[in-house]
C-alpha positions, -999 to 999 in steps of 0.1 A, spaced: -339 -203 -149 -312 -184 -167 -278 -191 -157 -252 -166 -140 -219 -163 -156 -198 -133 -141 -198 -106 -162 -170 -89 -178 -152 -67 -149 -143 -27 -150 -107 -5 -138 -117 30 -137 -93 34 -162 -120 15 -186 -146 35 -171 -130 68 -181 -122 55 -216 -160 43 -222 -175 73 -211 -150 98 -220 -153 113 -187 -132 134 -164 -118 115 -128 -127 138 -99 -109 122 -69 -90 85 -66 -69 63 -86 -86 29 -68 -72 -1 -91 -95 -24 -81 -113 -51 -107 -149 -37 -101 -174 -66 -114 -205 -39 -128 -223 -15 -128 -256 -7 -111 -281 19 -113 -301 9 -80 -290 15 -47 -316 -13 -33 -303 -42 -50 -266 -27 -54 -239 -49 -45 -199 -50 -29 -175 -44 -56 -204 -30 -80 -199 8 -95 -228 28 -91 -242 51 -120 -265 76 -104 -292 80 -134 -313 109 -138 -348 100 -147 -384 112 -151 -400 102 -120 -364 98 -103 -330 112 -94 -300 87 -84 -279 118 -75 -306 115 -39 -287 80 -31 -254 87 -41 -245 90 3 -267 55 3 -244 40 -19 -218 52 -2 -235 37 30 -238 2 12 -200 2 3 -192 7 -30 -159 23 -40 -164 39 -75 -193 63 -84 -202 81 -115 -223 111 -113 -231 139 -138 -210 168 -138 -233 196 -120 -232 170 -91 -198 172 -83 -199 198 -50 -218 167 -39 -195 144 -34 -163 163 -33 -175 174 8 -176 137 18 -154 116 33 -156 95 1 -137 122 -15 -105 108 3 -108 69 -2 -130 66 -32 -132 73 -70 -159 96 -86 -160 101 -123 -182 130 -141 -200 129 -169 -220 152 -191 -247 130 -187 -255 94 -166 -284 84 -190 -254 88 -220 -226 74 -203 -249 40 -198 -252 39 -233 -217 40 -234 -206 15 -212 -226 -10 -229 -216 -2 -263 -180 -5 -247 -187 -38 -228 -210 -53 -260 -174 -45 -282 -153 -59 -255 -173 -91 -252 -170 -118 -277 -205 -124 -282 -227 -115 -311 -258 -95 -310 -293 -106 -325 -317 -75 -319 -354 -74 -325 -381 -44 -331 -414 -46 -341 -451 -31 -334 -460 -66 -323 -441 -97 -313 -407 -88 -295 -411 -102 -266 -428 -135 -280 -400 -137 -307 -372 -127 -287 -379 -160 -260 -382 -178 -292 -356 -170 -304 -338 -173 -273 -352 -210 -265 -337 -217 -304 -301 -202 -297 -301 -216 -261 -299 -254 -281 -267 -243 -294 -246 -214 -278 -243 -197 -247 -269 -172 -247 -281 -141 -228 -309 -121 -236 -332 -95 -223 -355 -102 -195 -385 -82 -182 -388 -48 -197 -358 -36 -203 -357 -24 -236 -355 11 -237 -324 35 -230 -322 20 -194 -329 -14 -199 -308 -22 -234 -278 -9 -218 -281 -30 -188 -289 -57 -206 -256 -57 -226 -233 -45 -193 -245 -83 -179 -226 -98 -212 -198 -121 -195 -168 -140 -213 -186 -171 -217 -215 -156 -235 -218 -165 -273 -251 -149 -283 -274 -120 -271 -304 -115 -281 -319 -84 -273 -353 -65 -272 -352 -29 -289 -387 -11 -274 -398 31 -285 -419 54 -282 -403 86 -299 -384 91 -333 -346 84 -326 -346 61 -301 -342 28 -320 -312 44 -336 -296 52 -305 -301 17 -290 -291 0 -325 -254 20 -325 -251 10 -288 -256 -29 -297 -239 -30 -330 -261 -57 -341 -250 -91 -359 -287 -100 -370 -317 -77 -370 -357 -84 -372 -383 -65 -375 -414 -81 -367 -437 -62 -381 -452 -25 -387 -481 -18 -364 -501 17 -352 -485 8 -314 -474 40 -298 -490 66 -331 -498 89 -303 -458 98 -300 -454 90 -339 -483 105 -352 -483 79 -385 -479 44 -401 -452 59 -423 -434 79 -389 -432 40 -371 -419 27 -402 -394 50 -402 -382 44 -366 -383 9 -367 -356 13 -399 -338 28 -377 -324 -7 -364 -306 -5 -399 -281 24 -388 -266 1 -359 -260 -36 -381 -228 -44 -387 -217 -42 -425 -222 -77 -440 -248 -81 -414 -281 -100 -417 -316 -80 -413 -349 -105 -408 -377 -89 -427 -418 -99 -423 -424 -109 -460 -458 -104 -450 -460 -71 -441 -462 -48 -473 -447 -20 -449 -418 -36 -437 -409 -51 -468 -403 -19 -484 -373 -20 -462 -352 -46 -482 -335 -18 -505 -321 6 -473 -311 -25 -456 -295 -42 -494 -279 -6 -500 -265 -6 -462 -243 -35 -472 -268 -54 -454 -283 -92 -462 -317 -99 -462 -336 -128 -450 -376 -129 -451 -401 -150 -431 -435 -157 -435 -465 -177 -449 -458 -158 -488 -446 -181 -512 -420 -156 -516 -402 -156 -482 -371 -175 -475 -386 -190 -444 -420 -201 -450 -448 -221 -433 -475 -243 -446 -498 -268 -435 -515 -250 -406 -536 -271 -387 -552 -268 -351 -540 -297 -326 -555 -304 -294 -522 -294 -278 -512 -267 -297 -502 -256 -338 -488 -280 -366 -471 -265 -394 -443 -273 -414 -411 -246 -421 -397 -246 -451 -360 -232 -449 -347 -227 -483 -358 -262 -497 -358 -282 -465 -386 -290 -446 -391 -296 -411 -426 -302 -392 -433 -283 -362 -452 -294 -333 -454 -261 -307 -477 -257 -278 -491 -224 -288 -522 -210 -308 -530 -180 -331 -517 -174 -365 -498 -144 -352 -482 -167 -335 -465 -191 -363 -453 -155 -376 -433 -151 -343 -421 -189 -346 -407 -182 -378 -389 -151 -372 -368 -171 -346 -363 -199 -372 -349 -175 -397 -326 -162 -368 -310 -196 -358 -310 -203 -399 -290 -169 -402 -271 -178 -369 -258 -209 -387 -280 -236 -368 -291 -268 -387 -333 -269 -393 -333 -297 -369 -314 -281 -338 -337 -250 -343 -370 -276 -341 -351 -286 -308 -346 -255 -297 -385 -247 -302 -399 -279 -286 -388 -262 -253 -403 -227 -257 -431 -217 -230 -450 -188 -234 -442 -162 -208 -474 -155 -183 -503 -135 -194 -491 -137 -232 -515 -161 -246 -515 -186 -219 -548 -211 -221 -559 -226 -193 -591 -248 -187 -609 -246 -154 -622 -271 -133 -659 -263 -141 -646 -269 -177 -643 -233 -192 -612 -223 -215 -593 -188 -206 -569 -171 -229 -548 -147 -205 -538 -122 -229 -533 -95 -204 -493 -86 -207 -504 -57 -233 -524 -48 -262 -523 -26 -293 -549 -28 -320 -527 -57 -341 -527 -78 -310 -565 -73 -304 -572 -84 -336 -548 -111 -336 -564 -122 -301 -599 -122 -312 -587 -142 -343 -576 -171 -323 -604 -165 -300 -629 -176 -331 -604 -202 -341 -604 -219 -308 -640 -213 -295 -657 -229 -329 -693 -236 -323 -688 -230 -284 -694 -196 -267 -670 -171 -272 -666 -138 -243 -644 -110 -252 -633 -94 -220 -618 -60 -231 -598 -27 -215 -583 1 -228 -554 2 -255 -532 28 -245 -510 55 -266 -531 60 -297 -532 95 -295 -561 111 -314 -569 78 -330 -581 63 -296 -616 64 -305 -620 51 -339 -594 21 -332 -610 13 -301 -642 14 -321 -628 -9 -350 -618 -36 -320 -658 -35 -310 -667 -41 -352 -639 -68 -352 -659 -87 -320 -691 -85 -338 -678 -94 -371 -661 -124 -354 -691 -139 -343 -682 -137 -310 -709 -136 -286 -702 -116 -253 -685 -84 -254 -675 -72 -216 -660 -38 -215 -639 -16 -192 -617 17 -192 -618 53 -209 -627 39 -247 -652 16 -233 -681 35 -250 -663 32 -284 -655 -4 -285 -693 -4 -275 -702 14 -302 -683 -4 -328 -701 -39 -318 -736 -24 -317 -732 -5 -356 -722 -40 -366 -751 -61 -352 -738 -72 -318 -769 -72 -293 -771 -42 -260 -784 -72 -238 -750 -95 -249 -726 -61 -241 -716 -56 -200 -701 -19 -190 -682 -15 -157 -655 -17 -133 -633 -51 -133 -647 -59 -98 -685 -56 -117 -673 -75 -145 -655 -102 -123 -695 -105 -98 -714 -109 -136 -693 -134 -155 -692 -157 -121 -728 -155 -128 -733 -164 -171 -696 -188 -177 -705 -221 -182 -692 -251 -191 -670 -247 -227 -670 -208 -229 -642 -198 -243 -630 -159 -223 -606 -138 -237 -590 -112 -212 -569 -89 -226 -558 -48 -225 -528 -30 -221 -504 -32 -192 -515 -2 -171 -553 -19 -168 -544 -47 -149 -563 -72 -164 -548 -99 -147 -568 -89 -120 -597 -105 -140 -580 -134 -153 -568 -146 -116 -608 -142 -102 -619 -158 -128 -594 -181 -129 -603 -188 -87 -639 -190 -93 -635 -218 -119 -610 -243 -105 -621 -261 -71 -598 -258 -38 
């Protein structure tokens, strides 16, 4: 469980100087301990920020928060008549602002160079949520550390991330999440990074990027936030994000690599498949330290040692970072394995997917299966634009090719995943269409002792839903 510390308190005074805004009634001097952007889970002494979103207006609660107590609001500027023909308008504070979603930004940029911590942030096509609780688990052996939890790494969530930073923190390590050109540079010059990584470079969200080169691009964009003299943790195994080194090198920046190259300043060797998990060793520079880490997939010792290289950049010694590791757990539905009663093996890959992590998941599905049965359960991968079909289609080729037996298929792109499997020799009568109730009724029917199932697609398909029947039908009461 993480631990509370109290986070670093607000004056209005501080308010008006983070957010260069204008003070439209009250002087109130009170220590106010936040800010919050949700009326439901607002509490006494909070400020609260009404944020204009897409599916959502906080300006409608602003007489809710009023109603719950709170003393200080900030509103954007058009909003004003609003509050200025309350009541609140003669005990409590309102500031304006040109714009809430902006002056969040600017609060935690304010609050993350008030607070004494340092910032580690990470980006990536693949990975950030894996390495960041990695990472996290390796910094939490040795510092004080908060860190993102959930979702929130986007314009929202960064921001309120960093506004939980409290005195006593030593270390954040954040998540930096996009979907359009722009937006990693915006979240980077709010957290004023220490340590940056890039993970890797990945088709994730083309449809709003339209290329390889365009996500490239924004995932640099990481580079225009780190501090000068900073450190920025580069995939020595991904020829894209490699080409990197030289804007991060002429940014005054320092470069550390990770990977399985011989080449890369944190390397592993050694792979080998335990009955509990991967065994690897990590070379840091010349030292070498084994690793022993409940968790499968080779995608998955390239996470490992992107938090190794952060705790080695962080200062830590190689064995307080093994330490550190020893007490990671994978977060639910990303990569969890689980044996049923009945004696079948389920990977619960069902957080997300992208075509990187479907081909990284049907990987360790043929590593782990080996001469047993292997059963792809598949949905959708979502926000490929117009490359939906063919990578779906090169997801059904990568089944087939992978010698895995059972392909079960759901969602829009079901068709193409189909069709990628069949062109490459995977049989109709081993391919199930339909809904995830149809698929749930026919795999109670064919899994048998020592199938392997993976269940994976992206976040919106709910294949969880799957997992957990599956999951019911196999285990005894």
């Amino acid at each position: 469980m993480k631990k509370r510390y109290e986070p670093i308190g607000w004056k209005y005074s501080t308010i008006l100087e983070a957010t260069e805004g204008v003070l439209i009634c009250g002087k109130d001097d009170s220590n106010y301990k936040g800010i919050s952007i949700d009326t439901r889970t607002i509490e006494k002494g909070e400020v609260f920020l009404a944020i204009k979103g897409e599916n959502f207006d906080g300006h409608n609660f602003i007489n809710k928060a009023i109603e719950s107590g709170v003393k200080c609001i900030l509103i954007n500027s058009d909003r004003i008549n609003e509050v200025i023909k309350t009541d609140f308008a003669k005990y409590g504070t309102c500031i304006a602002v040109n714009n809430t979603v902006e002056a969040l930004g600017k609060l935690a940029h304010f609050k993350r160079l008030r607070s004494k911590a340092d910032v580690l942030a990470i980006t990536g096509s693949n990975g950030k949520t894996t390495t960041k609780e990695l990472t996290k688990a390796v910094f939490s052996e040795d510092f004080k550390t908060h860190y993102t939890t959930g979702n929130l790494n986007n314009e929202i969530g960064l921001p309120l991330t960093l506004l939980d930073l409290s005195p006593q923190h030593e270390w954040a390590v954040v998540e930096m999440g996009m979907n359009h050109s722009g937006e990693i540079h915006n979240l980077s010059m709010i957290a004023k990074p220490d340590i940056g990584i890039i993970t890797n470079v990945g088709p994730a969200h083309i449809e709003g990027l339209g290329s390889l080169r365009n996500i490239l691009n924004a995932k640099a964009e990481i580079i225009d936030g780190i501090k000068r003299k900073g450190k920025l943790i580069l995939n020595a195994d991904d020829e894209k994000v490699i080409r990197l080194r030289k804007k991060a090198e002429d940014n005054d920046i320092e470069v550390i690599t990770f990977g399985r190259s011989k080449n890369a300043d944190i390397r592993a060797k050694g792979l080998q498949l335990g009955k509990n998990g991967m065994n690897f060793s990590v070379l840091f520079k010349g030292e070498e330290i084994l690793m022993e880490l409940p968790i499968y997939g080779k995608h998955m010792v390239s996470n490992v040692l992107a938090a190794c290289a952060a705790g080695y950049c962080a200062g830590m010694s190689p064995t307080a970072i093994r330490k550190g590791l020893k007490k990671f757990k994978p977060a639910v539905g990303r990569f969890n394995i689980e044996e049923t009663d009945i004696g079948f093996n389920v990977i619960n890959d069902t957080y997300n997917a992208n075509p990187a992590s479907m081909e990284a998941a049907l990987n360790t599905l043929k590593l782990l299966k080996k001469k047993e049965r292997g059963i792809a359960i598949l949905a959708d991968m979502l926000e490929l634009g117009d490359s939906s079909e063919d990578l779906h289609k090169s997801v059904g080729e990568m089944v087939a090719n992978k010698g895995i037996e059972k392909l079960y298929v759901t969602g829009t792109f079901a068709k193409s995943i189909i069709k990628g499997a069949v062109s490459n020799g995977l049989p109709d009568s081993d391919i199930f269409e339909g809904t995830k109730e149809e698929i749930i009724e026919n795999l109670k029917e064919i899994v048998d002792r020592d199938d392997w199932l993976l269940v994976k697609g992206s976040r919106s398909m709910k294949m969880e839903e799957v997992t957990k029947a599956i999951m019911n039908h196999g285990n005894s009461d």
